[in-house]
N, C-alpha and C positions, 0 to 999 in steps of 0.2 A: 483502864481505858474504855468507853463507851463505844460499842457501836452501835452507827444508825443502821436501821432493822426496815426493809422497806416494806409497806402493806401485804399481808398476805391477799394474791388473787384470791384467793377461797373464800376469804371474808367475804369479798365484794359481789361472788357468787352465792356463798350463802343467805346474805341477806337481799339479794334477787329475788331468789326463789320463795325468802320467807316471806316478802310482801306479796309476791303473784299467792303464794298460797294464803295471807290474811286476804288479798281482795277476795279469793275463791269463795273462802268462808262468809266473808261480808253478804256475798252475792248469794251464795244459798240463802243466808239470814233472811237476806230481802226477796228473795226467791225472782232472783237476774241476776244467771251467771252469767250472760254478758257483758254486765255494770260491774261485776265483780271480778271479772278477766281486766278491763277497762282501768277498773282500782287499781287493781295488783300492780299492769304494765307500768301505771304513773308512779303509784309509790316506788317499785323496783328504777323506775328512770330515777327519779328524786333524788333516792339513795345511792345507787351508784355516782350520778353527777354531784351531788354533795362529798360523798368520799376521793373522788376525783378531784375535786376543788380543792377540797383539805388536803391531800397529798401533795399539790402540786405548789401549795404554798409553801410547804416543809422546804 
């Protein structure tokens, strides 16, 4: 028998965290870490609202 296994929160924390830390890095790259905070919060929204959408079509 399968069971359905619902999203772990951690995931959706984890990969928060790891685009606020690629914006970080982006932003040193380009030396503005506040374009690079900016990145981060977008990609981290992006991806939680995409994993959000996906889950909620399951």
């Amino acid at each position: 028998m399968a069971t359905n296994k619902k999203p772990d929160i951690r995931r959706g924390e984890m990969s928060f965290i790891f685009a606020i830390v690629l914006g970080l890095a982006l932003g040193l790259a380009i030396k503005k870490i506040r374009i690079g905070i900016l990145i981060g919060l977008v990609l981290g929204i992006v991806i939680v609202f995409t994993g959000w959408l996906r889950s909620a079509r399951k």
